[in-house]
C-alpha positions in Angstrom: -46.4 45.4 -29.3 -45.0 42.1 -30.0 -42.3 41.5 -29.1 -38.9 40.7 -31.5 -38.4 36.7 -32.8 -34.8 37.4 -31.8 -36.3 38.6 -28.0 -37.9 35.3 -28.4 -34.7 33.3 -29.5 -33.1 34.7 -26.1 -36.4 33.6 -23.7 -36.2 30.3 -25.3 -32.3 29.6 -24.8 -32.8 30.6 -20.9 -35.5 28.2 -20.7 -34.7 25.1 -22.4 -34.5 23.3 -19.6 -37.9 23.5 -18.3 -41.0 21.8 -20.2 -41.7 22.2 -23.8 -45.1 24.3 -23.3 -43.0 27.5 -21.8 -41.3 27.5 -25.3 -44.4 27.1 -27.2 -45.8 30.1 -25.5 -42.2 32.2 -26.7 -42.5 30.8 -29.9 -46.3 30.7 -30.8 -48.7 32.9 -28.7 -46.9 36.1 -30.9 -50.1 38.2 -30.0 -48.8 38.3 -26.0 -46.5 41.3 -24.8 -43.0 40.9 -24.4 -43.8 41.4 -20.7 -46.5 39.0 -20.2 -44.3 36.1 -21.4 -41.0 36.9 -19.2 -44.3 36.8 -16.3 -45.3 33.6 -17.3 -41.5 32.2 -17.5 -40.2 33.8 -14.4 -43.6 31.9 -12.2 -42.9 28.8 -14.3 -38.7 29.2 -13.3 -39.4 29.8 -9.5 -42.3 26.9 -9.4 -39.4 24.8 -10.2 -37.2 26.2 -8.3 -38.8 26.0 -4.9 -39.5 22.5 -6.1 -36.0 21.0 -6.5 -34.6 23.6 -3.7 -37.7 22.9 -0.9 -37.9 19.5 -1.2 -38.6 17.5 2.1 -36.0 15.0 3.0 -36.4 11.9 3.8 -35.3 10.4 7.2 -31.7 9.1 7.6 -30.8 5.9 9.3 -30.8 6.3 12.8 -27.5 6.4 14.5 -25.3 7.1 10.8 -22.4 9.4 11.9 -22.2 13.2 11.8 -19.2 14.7 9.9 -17.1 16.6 13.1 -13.4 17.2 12.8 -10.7 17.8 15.9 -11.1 20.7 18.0 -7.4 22.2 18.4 -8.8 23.8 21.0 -8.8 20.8 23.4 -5.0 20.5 22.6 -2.7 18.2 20.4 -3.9 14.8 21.2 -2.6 12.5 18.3 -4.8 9.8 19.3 -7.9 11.8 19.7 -6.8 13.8 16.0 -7.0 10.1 15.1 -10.1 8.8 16.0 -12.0 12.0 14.5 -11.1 10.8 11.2 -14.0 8.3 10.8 -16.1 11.6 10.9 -13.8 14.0 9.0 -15.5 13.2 5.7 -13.6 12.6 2.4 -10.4 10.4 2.3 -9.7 11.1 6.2 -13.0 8.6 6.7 -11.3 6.2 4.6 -8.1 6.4 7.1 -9.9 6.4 9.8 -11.4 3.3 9.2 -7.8 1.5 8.3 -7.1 2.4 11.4 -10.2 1.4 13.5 -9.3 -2.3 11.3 -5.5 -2.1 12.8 -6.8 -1.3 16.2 -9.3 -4.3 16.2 -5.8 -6.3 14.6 -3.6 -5.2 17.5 -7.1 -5.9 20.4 -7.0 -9.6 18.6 -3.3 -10.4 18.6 -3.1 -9.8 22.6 -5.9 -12.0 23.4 -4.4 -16.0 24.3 -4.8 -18.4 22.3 -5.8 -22.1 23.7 -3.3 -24.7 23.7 -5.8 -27.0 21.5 -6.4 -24.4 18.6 -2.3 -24.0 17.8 -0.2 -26.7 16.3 2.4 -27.3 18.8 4.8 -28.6 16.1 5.4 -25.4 14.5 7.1 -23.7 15.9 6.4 -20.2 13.8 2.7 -20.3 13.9 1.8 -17.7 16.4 1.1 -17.9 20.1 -1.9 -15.5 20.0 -5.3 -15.0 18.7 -4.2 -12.9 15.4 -1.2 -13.1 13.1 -0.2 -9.6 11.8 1.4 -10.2 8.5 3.0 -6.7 7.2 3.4 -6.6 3.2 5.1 -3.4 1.2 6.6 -3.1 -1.8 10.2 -1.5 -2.0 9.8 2.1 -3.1 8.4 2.3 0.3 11.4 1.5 2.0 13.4 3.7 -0.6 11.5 6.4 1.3 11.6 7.3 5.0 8.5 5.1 5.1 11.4 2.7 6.2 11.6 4.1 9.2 7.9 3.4 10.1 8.2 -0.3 9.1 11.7 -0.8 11.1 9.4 0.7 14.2 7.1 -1.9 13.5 9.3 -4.7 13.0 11.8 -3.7 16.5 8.9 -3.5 18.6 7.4 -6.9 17.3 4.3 -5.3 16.4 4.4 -7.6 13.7 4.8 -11.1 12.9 5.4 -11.9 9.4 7.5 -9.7 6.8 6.6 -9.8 2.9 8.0 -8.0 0.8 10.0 -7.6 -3.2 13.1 -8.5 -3.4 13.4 -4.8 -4.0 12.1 -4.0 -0.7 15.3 -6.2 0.8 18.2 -5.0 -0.6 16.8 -1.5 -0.4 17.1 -1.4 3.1 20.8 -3.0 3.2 21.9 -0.8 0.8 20.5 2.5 2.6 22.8 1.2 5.8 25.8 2.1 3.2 25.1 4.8 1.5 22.5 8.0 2.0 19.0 8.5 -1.0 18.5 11.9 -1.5 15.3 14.3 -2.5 15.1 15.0 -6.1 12.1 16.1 -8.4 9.4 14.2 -10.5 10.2 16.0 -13.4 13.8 15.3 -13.5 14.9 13.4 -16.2 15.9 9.8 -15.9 18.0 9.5 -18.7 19.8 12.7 -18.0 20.6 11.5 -14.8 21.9 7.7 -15.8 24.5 9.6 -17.9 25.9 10.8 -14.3 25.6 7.7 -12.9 22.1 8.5 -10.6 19.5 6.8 -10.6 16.0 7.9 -9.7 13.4 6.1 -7.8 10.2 9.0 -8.4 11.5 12.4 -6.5 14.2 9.8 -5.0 17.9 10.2 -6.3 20.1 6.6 -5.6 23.8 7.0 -6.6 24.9 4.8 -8.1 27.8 3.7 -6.1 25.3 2.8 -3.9 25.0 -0.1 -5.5 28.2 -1.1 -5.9 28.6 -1.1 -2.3 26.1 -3.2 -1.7 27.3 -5.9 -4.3 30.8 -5.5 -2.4 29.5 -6.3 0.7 26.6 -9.1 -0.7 29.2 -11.4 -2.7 31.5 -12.4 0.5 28.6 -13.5 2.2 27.5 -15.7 -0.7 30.7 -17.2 -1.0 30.0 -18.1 3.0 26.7 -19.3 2.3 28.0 -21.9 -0.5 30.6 -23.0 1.7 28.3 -23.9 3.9 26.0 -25.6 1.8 28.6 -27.7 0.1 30.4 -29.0 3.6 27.6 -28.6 6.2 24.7 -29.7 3.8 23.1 -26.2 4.4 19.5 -25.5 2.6 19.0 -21.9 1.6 15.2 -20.8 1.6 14.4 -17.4 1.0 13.1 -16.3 4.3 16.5 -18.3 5.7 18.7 -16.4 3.4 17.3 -13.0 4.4 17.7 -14.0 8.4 21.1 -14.5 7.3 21.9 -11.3 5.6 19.1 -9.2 8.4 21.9 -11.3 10.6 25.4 -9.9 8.6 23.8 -6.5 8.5 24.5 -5.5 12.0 23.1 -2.4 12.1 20.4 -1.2 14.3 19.0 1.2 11.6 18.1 -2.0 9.1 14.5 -3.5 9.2 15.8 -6.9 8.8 18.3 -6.5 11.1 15.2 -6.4 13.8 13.6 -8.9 11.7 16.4 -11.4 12.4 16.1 -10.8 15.6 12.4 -10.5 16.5 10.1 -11.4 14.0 9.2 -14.1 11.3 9.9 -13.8 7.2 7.6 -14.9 4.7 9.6 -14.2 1.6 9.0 -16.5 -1.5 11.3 -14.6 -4.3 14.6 -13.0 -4.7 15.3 -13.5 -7.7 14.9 -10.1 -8.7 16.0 -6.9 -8.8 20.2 -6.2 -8.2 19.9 -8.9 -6.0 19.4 -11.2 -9.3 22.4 -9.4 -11.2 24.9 -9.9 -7.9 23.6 -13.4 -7.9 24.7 -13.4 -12.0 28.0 -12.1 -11.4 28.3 -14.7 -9.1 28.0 -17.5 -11.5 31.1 -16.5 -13.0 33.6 -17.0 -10.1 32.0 -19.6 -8.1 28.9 -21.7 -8.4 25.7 -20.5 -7.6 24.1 -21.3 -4.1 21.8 -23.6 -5.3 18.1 -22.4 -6.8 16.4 -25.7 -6.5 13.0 -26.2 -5.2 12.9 -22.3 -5.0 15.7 -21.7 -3.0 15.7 -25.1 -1.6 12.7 -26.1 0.8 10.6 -23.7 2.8 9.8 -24.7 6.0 6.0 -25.8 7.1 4.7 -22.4 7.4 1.8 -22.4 5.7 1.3 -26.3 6.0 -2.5 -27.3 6.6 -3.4 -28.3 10.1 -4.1 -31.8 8.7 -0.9 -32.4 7.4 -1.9 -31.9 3.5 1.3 -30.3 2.6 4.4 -32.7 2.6 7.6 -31.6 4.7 10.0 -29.4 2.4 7.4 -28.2 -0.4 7.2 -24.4 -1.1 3.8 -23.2 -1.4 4.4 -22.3 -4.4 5.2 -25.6 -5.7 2.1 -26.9 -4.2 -0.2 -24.6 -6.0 1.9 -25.2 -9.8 1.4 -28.9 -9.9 -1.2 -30.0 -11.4 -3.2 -33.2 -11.8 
């Protein structure tokens, strides 16, 4: 008995992904039993089945890695936990091959370098085979990544610092006063009416701030002093030695900065550094901004002595012509 077009409706909505013929059949061999068409569909559904499950594989490259992770079993072994990224899968591969990078960094930078391949004038370029420059923004030292890079920096593990202006006065100001834990959600404006500000889950009081200007403007008054009667030049990385220097406190990473490692820092014109700088202008005059914070040294000259004593890089690359 045939069987029902609406049966036939049903067989051919199951089926529409395989080849056009098995819906001809549904559609136009009426004269078949209901059964003997479901017979021919199911052979034609597992032929294609075992075709896309069972099919052989081809060989792999020889030697690619095979996904493992850490056996706890063995015991806590952070460097070991480490190493098994690369063949964790997923974003832990991706981590472990940052750090593989920093580890071939770190084998680099304690090999010697010969006298002849240095420039024995400078004295800042660096006395071994690889110089580590560390770059962040500031919302990471608004968060207790801070105390990761100020491990980095007191060790010497690195030897350049760059970072936002942000990423400056973030870490004087959090030798003042604490940032607390807040929530994404929470909102902004709401909490500039109580005088908080938030930095993503990160609440900053406001006062915070405040201190931080009270204890920045006396040392610009210092440093203007200085310039006018000693003829002092304030670049960037200079001024931040100078304030890493005022700081005094062990829990700062420019504190460790002045005292172990270079600065790279090219702006700081920004941020609440650039409105203490503002408020400035109205009781004394402003350390002068000139050549962008007077002359940078020669890091970053070429070997051949391309780049003329006292030009910022930057300076170099806007003139044109």
């Amino acid at each position: 008995m045939p069987v029902s077009r609406g049966s036939w409706r049903l067989c051919s909505w199951q089926y529409r992904t395989k080849s056009a013929a098995v819906k001809e059949i549904c559609w136009d061999k009426s004269g078949l039993s209901g059964n003997d068409v479901i017979i021919k569909m199911a052979d034609f559904g597992l032929s294609a089945a075992k075709e896309a499950i069972l099919k052989p594989s081809c060989a792999l490259p020889e030697g690619i890695p095979k996904i493992k992770g850490y056996d706890f079993n063995q015991g806590v072994d952070l460097q070991a936990v480490l190493n098994s990224y690369i063949t964790t899968g997923f974003q832990a591969s991706s981590l472990g091959l940052a750090v593989q990078e920093i580890n071939l960094m770190i084998e680099k930078r304690l090999e010697p370098v010969e006298e002849d391949e240095g420039n024995g004038s400078d004295e800042h370029r660096s006395k071994s085979g690889c110089t580590i420059f560390l770059g962040y923004t500031s919302n990471l030292i608004s968060s207790g990544v801070r105390e990761s890079i100020r491990y980095l920096v007191e060790h010497k593990m690195v030897d350049v610092v760059v970072s936002t202006a942000g990423g400056i006065e973030e870490d004087f100001i959090k030798c003042m006063a604490h940032t607390y834990l807040g929530e994404f959600s929470m909102s902004g404006a709401e909490l500039r009416e109580k005088g908080i500000n938030r930095i993503g889950n990160l609440l900053v009081p406001n006062d915070n701030y405040c201190k931080f200007e009270d204890w920045l403007m006396p040392i610009l008054d210092q440093m203007l002093l200085e310039q006018n009667t000693e003829g002092a030049r304030w670049t960037p990385s200079k001024m931040i030695h100078r304030l890493g220097k005022e700081i005094n406190n062990p829990d700062s990473v420019y504190y460790w900065a002045y005292k172990a490692a270079a600065l790279w820092r090219q702006n700081l014109t920004t941020v609440n550094m650039a409105d203490t700088h503002c408020s400035h202008c109205f009781s004394v005059t402003l350390i002068s901004l000139s050549s962008g914070f007077g002359p940078e040294s020669r890091r970053g000259a070429r070997r051949d002595g391309g780049q003329e004593d006292g030009a910022s890089v930057p300076e170099r690359r806007l003139k044109v012509g």
